[in-house]
FIDREN-353263 format. One record per residue: residue in three letters; x, y, z of N, C-alpha, C in turn. Coordinates in steps of 0.02 Angstrom, whole numbers, plus 50000, padded with zeros to 5 digits. Example, Ala and Ser with C-alpha at 12.3 -4.5 7.8 and 13.67 -1.06 7.14 Angstrom:
# FIDREN-353263
ALA506604971650390506154977550390506604983550390;SER506424988850354506844994750357506455000250394;
//
This chain:
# FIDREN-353263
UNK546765417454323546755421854263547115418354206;UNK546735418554143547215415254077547405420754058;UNK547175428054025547645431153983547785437354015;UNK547435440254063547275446454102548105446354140;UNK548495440554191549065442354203549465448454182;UNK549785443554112550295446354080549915452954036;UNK549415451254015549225459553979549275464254057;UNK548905462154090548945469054146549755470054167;UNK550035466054171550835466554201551095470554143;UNK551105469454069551335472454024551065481254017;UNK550405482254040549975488554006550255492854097;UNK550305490454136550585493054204551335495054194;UNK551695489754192552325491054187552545498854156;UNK552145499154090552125503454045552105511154092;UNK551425509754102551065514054123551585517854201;UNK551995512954229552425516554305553005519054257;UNK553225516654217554095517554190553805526454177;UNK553115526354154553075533454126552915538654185;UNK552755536154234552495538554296553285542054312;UNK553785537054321554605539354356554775543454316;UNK554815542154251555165547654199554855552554227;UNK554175554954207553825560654217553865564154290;UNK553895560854353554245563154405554875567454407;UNK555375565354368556095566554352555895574454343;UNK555595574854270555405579454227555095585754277;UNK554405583454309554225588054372554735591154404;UNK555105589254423555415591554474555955596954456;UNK556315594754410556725596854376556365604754327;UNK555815604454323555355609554293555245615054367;UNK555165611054429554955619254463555735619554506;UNK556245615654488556685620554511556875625354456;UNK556625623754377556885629754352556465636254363;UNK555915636354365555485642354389555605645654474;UNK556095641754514556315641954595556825647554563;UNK556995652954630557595657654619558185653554606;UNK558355646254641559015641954634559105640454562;UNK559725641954560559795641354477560045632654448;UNK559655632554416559455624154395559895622254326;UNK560195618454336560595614154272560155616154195;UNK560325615154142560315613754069559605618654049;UNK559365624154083558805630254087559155631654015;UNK558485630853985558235637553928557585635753897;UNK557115639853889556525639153849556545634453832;UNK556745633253783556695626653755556765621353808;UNK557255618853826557245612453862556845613653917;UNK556405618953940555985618954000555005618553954;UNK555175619753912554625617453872554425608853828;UNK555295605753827555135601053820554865596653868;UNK555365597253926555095597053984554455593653994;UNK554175600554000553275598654020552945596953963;UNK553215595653915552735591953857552825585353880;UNK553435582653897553665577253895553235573453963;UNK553165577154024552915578054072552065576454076;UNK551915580754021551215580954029550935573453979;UNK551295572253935550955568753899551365560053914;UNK551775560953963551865554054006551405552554037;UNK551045557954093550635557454142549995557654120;UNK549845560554085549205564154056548985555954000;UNK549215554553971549095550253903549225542253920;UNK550105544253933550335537253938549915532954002;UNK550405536054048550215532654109549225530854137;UNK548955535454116548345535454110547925529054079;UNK548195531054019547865526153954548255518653970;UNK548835518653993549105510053989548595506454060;UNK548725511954121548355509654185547515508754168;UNK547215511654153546535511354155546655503354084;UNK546745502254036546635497354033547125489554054;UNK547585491154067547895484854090547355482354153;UNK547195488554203546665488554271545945484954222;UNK545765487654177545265484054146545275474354113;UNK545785475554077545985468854093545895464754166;UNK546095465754207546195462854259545515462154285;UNK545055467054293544315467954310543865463054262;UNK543975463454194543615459254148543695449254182;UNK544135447554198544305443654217544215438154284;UNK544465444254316544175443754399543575445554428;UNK543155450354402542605450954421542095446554389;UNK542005443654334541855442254283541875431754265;UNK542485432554302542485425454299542515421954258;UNK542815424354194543095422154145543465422454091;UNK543645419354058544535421953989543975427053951;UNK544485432153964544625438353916544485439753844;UNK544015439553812543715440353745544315441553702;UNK544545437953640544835441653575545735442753612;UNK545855439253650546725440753679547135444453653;UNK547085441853582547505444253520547615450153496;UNK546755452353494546445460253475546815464053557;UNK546725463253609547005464953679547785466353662;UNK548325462053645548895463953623549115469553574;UNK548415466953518548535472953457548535480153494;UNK548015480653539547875489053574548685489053614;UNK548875484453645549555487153685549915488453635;UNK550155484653578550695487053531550645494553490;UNK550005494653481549755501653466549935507853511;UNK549725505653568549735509753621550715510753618;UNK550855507153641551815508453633552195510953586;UNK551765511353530552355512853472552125519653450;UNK551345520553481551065529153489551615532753519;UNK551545529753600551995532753633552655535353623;UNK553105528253582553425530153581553815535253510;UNK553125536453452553375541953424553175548353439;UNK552875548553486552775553353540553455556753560;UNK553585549553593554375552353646554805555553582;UNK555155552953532555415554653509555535563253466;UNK554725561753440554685570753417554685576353465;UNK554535572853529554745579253597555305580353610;UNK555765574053620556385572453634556805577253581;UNK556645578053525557125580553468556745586353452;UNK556515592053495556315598453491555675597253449;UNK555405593753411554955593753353554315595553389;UNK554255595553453553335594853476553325597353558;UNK553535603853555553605606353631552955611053623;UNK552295607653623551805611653620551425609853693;UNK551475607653731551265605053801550875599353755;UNK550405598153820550055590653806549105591653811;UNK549225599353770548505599753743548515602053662;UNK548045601853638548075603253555547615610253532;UNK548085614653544547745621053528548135624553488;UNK547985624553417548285629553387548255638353410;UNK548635640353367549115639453315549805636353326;UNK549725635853394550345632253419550285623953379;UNK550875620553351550965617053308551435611553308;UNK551485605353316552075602353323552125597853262;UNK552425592753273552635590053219552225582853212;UNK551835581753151551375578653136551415570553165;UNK552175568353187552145560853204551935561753276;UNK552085567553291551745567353385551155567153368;UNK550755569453346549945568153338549695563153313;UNK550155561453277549905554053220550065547853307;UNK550585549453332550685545353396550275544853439;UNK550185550353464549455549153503548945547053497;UNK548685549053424548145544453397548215538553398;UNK548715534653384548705527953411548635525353449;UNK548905528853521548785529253585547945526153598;UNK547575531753572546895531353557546575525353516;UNK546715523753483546595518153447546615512453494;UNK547325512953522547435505653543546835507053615;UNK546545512253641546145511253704545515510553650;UNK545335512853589544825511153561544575502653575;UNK545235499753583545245490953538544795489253637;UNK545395492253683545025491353752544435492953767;UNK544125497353748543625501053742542835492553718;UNK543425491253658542675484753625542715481153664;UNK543395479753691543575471253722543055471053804;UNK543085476953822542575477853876541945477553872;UNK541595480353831540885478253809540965472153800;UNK541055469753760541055462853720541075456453782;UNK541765459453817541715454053888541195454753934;UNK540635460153936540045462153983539365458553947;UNK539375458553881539035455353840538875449253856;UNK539515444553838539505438053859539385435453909;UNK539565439453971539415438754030538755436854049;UNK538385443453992537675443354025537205437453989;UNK537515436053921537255431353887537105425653910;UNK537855421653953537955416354001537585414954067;UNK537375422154108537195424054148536405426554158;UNK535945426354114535315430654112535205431854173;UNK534965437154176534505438754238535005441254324;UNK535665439854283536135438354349536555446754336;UNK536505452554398536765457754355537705457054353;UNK537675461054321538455462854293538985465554351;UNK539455460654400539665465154454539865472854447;UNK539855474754503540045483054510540665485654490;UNK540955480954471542005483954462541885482354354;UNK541435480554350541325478254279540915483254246;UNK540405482154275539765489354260540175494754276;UNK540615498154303541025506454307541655503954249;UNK541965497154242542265497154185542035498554112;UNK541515496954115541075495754045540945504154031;UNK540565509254080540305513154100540945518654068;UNK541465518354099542085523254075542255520654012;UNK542285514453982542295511853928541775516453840;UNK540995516853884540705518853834540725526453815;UNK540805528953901541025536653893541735538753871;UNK542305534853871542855536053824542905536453748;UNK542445531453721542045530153637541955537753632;UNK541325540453657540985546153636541555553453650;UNK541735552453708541895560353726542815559753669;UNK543165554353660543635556353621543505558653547;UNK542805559453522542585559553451542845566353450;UNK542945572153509542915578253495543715580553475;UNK543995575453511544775576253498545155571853447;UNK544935569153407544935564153369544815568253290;UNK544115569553303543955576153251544535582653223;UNK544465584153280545145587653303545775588253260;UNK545995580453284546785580153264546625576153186;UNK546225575853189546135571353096545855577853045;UNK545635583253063545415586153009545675593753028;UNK545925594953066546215600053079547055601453107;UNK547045597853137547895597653173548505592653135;UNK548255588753115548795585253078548745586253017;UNK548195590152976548295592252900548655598952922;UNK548685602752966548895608252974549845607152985;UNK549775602253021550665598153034551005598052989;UNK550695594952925550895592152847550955598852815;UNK550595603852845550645610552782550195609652747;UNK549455603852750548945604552700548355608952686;UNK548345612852754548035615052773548145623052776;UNK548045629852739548385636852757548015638852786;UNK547605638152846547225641352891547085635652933;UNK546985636853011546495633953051546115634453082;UNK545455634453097544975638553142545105636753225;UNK545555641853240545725639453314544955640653365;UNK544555644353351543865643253398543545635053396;UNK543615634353348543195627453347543795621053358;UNK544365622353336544885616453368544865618753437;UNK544665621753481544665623253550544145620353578;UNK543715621653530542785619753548542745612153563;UNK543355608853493543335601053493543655599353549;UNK544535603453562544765598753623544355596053706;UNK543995603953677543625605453752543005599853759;UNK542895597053720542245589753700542605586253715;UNK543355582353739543645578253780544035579753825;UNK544015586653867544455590753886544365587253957;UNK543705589853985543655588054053543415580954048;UNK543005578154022542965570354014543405566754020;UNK544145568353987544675565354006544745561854088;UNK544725565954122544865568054186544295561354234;UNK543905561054194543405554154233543735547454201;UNK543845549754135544255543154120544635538554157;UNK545205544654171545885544054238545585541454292;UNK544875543854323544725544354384544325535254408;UNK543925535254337543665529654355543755525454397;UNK544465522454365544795517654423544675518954458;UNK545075523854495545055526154580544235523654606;UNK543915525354576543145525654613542985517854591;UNK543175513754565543055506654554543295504054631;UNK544195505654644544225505454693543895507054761;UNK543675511454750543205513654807542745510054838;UNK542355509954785541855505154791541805499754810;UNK542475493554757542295486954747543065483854797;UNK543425488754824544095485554817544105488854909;UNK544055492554933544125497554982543795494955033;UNK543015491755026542685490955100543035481155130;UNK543135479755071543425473655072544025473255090;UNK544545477655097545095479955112545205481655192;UNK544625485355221544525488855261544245480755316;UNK544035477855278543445469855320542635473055334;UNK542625476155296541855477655293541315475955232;UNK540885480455231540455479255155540445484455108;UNK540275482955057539935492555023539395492555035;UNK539195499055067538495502155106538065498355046;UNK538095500354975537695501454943537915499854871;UNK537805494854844537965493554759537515495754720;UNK536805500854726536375503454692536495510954671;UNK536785512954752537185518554744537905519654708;UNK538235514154688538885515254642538645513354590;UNK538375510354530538065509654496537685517254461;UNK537355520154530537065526854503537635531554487;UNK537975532854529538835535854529539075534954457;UNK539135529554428539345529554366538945529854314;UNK538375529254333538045531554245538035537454244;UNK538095543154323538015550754342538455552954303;UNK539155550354314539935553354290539755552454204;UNK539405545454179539495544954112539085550554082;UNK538405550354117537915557954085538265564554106;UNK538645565254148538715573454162539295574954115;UNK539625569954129540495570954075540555573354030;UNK539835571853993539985572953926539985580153896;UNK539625584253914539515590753901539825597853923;UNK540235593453979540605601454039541405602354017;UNK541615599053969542075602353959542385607653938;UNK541935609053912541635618853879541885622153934;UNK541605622453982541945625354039542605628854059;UNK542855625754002543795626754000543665632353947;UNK543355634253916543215638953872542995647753898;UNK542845647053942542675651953995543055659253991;UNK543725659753945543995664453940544005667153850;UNK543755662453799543675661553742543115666853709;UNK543335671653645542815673653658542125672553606;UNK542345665353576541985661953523541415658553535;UNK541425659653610540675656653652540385661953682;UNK539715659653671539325665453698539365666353784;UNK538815671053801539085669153881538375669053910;UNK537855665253865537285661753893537565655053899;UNK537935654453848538135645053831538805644153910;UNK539125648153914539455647453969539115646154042;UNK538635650954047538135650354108537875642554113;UNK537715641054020537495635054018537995629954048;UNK538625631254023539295624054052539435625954121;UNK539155632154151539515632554217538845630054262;UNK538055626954233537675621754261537765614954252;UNK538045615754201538215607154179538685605254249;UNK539295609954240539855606654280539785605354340;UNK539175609754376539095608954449538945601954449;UNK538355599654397538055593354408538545586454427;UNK539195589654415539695583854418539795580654483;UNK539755586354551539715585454618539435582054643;UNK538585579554610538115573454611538565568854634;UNK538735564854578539305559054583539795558754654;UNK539985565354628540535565554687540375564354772;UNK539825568154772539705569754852539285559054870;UNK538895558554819538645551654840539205548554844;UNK539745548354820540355542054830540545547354901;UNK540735550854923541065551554970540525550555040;UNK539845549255019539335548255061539515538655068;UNK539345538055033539345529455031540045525955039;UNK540775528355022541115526155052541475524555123;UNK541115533255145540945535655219540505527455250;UNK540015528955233539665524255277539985517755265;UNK540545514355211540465509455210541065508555264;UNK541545512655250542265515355299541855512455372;UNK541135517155388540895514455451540895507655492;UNK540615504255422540265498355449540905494455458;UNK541505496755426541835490655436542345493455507;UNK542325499155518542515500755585542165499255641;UNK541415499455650541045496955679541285490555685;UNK541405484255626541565477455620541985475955670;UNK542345481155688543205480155708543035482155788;UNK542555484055812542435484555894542435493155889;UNK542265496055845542345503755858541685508055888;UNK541525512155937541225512755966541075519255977;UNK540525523355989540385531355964540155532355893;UNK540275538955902540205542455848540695542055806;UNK541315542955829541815543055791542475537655804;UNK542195533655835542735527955871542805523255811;UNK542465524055747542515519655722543005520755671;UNK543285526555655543735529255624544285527955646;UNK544675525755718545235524155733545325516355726;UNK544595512155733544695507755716545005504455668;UNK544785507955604545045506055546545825503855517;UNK545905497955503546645494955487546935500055444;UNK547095505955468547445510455410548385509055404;UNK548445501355435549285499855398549085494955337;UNK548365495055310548425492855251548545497355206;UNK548855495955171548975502255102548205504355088;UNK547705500455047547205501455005546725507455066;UNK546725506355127546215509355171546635518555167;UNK547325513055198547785522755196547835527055141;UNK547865522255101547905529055019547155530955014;UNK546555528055030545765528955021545825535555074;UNK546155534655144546055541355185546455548055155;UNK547055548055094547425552655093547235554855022;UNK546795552154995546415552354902545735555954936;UNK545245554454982544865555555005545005564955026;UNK545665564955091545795573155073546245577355039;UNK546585572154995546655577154939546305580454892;UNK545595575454885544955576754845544535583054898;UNK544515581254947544515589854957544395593954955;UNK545395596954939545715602454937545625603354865;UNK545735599854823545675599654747545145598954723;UNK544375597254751543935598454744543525606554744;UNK543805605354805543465614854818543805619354802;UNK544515618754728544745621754702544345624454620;UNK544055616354648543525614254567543275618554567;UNK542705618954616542215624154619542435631954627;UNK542885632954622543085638954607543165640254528;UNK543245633754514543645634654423543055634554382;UNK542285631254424541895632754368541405636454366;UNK541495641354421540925646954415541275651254376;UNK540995657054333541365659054270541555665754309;UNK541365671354372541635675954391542325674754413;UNK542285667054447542905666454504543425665854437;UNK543365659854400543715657754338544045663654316;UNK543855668954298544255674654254544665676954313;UNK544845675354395545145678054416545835672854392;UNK545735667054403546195662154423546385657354366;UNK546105660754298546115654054241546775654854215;UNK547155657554234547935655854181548445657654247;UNK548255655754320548695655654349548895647854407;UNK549295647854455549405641954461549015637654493;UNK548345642754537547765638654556547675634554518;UNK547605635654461547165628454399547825622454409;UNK548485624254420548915619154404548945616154483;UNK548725620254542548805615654606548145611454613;UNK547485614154580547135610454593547105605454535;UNK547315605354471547245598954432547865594254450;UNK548185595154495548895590454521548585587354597;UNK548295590554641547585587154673547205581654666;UNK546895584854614546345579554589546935573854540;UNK547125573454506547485569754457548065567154491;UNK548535570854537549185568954560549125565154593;UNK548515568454640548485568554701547825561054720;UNK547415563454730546805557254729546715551354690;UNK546915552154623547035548854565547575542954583;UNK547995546154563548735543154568548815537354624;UNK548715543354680548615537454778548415530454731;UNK547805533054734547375526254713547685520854671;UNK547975524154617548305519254563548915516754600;UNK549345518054648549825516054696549455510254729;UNK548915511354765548455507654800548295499154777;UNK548065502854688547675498454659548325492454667;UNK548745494454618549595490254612549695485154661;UNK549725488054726549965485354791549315480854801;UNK548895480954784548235475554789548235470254742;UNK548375470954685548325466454613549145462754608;UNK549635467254637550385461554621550305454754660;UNK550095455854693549975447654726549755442254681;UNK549225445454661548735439454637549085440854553;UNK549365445054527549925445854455550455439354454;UNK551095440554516551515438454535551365433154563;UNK551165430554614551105424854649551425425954725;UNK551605432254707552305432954792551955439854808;UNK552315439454872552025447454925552505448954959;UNK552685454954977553135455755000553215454955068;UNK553415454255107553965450755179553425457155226;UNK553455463555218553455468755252552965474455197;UNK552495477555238552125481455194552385489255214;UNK552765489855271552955497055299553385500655217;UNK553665497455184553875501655135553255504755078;UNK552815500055072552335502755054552155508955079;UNK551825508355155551555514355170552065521555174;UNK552685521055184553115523155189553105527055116;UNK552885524755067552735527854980552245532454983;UNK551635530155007551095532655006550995540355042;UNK551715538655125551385545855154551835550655109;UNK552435550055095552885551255038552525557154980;UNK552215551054966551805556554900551155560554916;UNK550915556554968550225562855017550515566855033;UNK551375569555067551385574155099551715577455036;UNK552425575554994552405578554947551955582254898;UNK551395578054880550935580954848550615590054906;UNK550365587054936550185593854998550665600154993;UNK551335597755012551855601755020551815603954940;UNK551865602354881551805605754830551535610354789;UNK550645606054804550185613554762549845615254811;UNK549845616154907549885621854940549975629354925;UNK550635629154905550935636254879550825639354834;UNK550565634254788550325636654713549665638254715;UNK549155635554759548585638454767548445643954798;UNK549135646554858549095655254874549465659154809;UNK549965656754782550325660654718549655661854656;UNK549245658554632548965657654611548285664754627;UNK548185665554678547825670954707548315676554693;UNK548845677054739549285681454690549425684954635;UNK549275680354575549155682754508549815678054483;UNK550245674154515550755668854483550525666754421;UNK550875667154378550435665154310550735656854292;UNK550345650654248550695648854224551075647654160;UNK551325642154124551465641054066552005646954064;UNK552455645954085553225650154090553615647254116;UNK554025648354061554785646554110555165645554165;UNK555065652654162555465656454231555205662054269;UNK555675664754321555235672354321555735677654346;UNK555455684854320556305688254348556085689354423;UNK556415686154485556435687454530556665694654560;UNK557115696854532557465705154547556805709554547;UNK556055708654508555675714554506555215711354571;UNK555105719754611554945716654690554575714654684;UNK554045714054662553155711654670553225704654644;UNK553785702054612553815693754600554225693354651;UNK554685692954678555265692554716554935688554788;UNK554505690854809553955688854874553745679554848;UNK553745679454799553555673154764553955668154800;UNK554775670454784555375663454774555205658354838;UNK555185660454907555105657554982554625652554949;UNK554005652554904553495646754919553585642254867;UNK553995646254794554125641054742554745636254782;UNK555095638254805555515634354865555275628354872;UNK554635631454918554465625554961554085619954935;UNK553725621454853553615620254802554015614454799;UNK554645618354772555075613154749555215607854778;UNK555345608454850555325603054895555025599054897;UNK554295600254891553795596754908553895590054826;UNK553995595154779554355587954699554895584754723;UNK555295584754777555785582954788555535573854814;UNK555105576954850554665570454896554425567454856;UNK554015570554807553635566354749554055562554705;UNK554475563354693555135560854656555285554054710;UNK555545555154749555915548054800555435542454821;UNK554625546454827553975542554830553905538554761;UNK553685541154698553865537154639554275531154624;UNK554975533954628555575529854634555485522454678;UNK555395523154753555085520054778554585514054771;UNK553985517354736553545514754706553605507954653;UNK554115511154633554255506354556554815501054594;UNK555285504254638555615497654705555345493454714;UNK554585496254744554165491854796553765484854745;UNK553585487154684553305482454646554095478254614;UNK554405482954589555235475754570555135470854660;UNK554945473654703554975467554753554675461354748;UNK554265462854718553565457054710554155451854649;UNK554605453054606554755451454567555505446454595;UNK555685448454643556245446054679556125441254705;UNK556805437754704556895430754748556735431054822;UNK556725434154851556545435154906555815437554930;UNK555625438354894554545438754895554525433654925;UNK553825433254969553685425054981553185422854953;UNK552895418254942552345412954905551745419654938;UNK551245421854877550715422254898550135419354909;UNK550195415354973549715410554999548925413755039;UNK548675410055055548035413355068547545418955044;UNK547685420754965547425426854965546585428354959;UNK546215430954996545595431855013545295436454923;UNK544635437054941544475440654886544405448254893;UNK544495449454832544675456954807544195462454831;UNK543615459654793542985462854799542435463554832;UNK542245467054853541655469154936541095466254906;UNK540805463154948539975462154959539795469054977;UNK539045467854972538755475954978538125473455046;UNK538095478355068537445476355134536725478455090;UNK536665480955034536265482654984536345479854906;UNK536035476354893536335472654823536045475854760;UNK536115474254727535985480654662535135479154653;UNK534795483854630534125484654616534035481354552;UNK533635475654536533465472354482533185477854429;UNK532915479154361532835483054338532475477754275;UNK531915479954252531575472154195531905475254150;UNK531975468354115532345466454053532515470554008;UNK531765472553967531685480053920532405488153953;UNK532515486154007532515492054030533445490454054;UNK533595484254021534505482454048535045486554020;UNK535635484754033536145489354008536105495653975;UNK536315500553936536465505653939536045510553882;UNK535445504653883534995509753844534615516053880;UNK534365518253825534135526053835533685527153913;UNK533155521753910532615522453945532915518054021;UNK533485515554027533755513854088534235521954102;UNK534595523054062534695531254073534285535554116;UNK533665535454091533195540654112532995537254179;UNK532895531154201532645529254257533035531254294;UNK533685530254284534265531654333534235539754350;UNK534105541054298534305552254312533865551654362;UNK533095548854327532415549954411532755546554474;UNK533145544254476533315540554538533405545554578;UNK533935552154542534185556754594533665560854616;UNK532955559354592532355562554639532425560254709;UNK532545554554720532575550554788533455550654790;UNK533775555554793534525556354814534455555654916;UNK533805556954928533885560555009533715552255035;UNK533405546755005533265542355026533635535855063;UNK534455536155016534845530955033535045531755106;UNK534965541255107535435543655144535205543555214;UNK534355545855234534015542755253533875534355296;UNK533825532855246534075524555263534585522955295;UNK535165527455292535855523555311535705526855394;UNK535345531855410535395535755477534905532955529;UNK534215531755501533475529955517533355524055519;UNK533355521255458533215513155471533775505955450;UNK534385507755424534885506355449535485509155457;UNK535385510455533535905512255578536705506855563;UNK537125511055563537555508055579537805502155627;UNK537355499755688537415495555725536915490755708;UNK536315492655673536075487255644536325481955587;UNK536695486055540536905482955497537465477255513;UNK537885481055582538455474755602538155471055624;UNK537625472055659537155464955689537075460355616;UNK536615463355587536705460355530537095456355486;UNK537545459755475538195456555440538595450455495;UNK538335453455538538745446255587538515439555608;UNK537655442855591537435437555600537195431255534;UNK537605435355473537745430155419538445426055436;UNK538615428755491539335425555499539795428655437;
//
């Protein structure tokens, strides 16, 4: 690597320091809502709190990881220096000095509005003007990724674009479009309103806008993870990916469905009609597409490489699997946290269930699931895969690793468990505190408890985390010698597609949507005509 190193080491680094803070912050937030009475409590500082909280995890950590991880992908998959270096630095410096007038207007009471933008609630115009930079500087990542897929293909005719590149590019073009809504947003409505330029704001339609990057966000974050999946996981495991036609489809699915379901969050609003809701509560199902084929195709690929390993049955091949590698064990504990936090989803976007559960802590156990939980693993995962080849050293012993990982699987579990029965309950969120003395809350305290506990874990797992990588950095690392490659071969190689019909125009769009006419076919194939024992014949007999 020429420039991808140090940008990814720099846009990472970033991206964990905000991960620990924001841990701190968690934790410290549900013991104040716990009956135990918690240090420096009052509205205020429990509101800065989770601003501070949300928009570490939510913005920072998000936005530095997905592109420093892009960096690194442009490079390594790609096979060559990094387009425009310079322009690459400009987005990190952007990105840091967002952040950090971010931190500051939270830090000094100015912007305890959480870490969404809904008036009339109002903060103070440099937190918005900060974030927007934030945005900017992933704008600059945003070109540097096309631009490096470009060249690629220019150099390359006819040769396709690997799979960790095409889902980079892919979250790349769908980040362009779906931030226009929040962008809009904070430039013509929220920050003239900051300044006082503004004596009115139409909070239906600043809702309408956040909600146009609301849930899109959320694939942004996710991407990675499923890059991993794909390109990083069966290779991890010593197997193949079932299928590179099928991840490929996976991501243009996420880029077409993304765009339109964030409305969905609107569901309690009463500025939308409730044909148009019916309408976002079809959109959103369509999102499951994506989902269920990656958990189909990682499945089978999980197989083949258990099969690889002497595994035998039906299900023998599941014990096979090297799960004291980090990348395989966090893939098994992202896998069921996705889930539990999945089939929370589907509760959140049918619009009857939604009005039971939309402002209570269900929505906060299942978006700490999906995001904390599946997300996160992965980005732990990713780290512990890429410091090697960053650093040059590995560490002595990987048990502290895994030792992180079950840490924050079980913490995470142990946490929004409780919140998903409180939540049924009628537990509300976005509060402080709660008066425990009136009986019908009082039944609560036993699970915010156990709640709390469960941040307790998530906290020492974090901490940990950011240990385990200062290791790589220590005199005592050893030389990382031998290191094999990153990225899986596939037992299916991507489907050629003529020329007219390449990258991410309209009419390759539409071929792809028809693809999911033949959704039953891959699946088919993987059972009927290649069997799982065919394929290891296969694969083995390429040596």
């Amino acid at each position: 690597m020429t420039h991808a190193r140090r940008l990814t080491l720099a846009h990472l680094w970033v991206a964990f320091a905000a991960l620990a803070i924001a841990a701190v912050l968690g934790v410290w937030q549900m013991w104040a809502r716990s009956p135990l009475p918690a240090p420096f409590l009052t509205a205020q500082a429990y509101f800065t709190s989770v601003t501070a909280h949300g928009v570490s995890m939510a913005y920072v950590l998000t936005t530095f990881m997905v592109m420093g991880f892009g960096y690194y992908v442009a490079e390594t998959a790609l096979g060559r220096p990094l387009p425009f270096p310079r322009l690459a630095w400009l987005g990190f410096v952007l990105g840091v000095i967002g952040s950090l007038m971010a931190a500051v207007t939270i830090l000094t009471g100015n912007a305890t509005v959480l870490f969404t933008f809904y008036p009339p609630l109002t903060g103070s115009p440099f937190f918005y003007i900060g974030l927007v930079l934030v945005v900017v500087g992933s704008w600059i990542w945003c070109g540097l990724m096309i631009v490096a897929m470009l060249e690629f293909k220019r150099a390359n005719p006819g040769v396709p674009v690997p799979l960790a590149m095409f889902a980079t590019v892919a979250n790349a073009v769908m980040w362009l479009w779906t931030t226009v809504g929040v962008a809009a947003e904070l430039l013509f409505q929220v920050i003239p309103a900051a300044f006082g330029w503004n004596e009115s704001v139409d909070v239906g339609l600043s809702r309408t806008l956040f909600s146009w990057t609301l849930h899109a966000i959320v694939y942004f974050w996710l991407i990675p993870a499923y890059i991993a999946f794909y390109t990083m996981v069966p290779q991890a495991a010593g197997g193949r990916l079932y299928s590179d036609t099928m991840g490929r489809l996976t991501f243009i699915l996420f880029l077409i469905y993304s765009l339109p379901v964030g409305m969905h969050h609107l569901f309690m609003d009463p500025q939308q009609s409730s044909a148009f809701k019916f309408l976002q509560m079809s959109f959103t199902a369509l999102v499951a597409a994506p989902t269920l084929l990656t958990v189909f195709t990682i499945s089978a690929s999980m197989e083949i490489a258990g099969r690889l390993r002497g595994g035998r049955g039906y299900f023998g091949w599941i014990a096979a699997l090297p799960w004291d590698r980090p990348m395989v064990l966090a893939t098994g504990m992202a896998f069921f946290m996705l889930w539990f936090g999945g089939g929370g989803g589907l509760i959140n976007m049918s619009f009857g269930m939604n009005a039971m559960v939309h402002n209570t802590s269900w929505v906060t156990a299942h978006f700490h699931l999906i995001f904390g939980g599946t997300v996160v693993i992965m980005y732990f995962a990713i780290a512990y895969a890429i410091w090697p080849t960053l650093t040059g050293r590995q560490p002595v012993s990987l048990r502290h690793q895994r030792l992180q990982l079950w840490l924050w699987f079980i913490g995470m579990m142990v946490m929004t468990l409780p919140w998903h029965y409180l939540g049924l309950q009628g537990q509300w969120r976005r509060v402080a505190t709660f008066n425990y003395a009136d009986p019908i809350i009082a039944g609560w305290g036993s699970w915010v408890i156990v709640s709390f506990a469960g941040g307790i874990i998530l906290l020492a797992s974090a901490l940990l985390f950011v240990w385990n990588l200062l290791e790589f950095h220590r005199d005592r690392a050893v030389a990382a010698t031998g290191l094999g490659p990153i990225y899986a071969l596939a037992v299916h190689p991507p489907v050629r597609v003529p020329a007219a019909l390449n990258g991410f125009a309209l009419w390759n769009v539409l071929v792809l949507v028809l693809m999911i006419a033949a959704y039953g076919y891959p699946i088919a194939q993987f059972f009927i005509i290649d069997a799982p024992e065919a394929i290891v014949h296969r694969v083995n007999g390429r040596g």
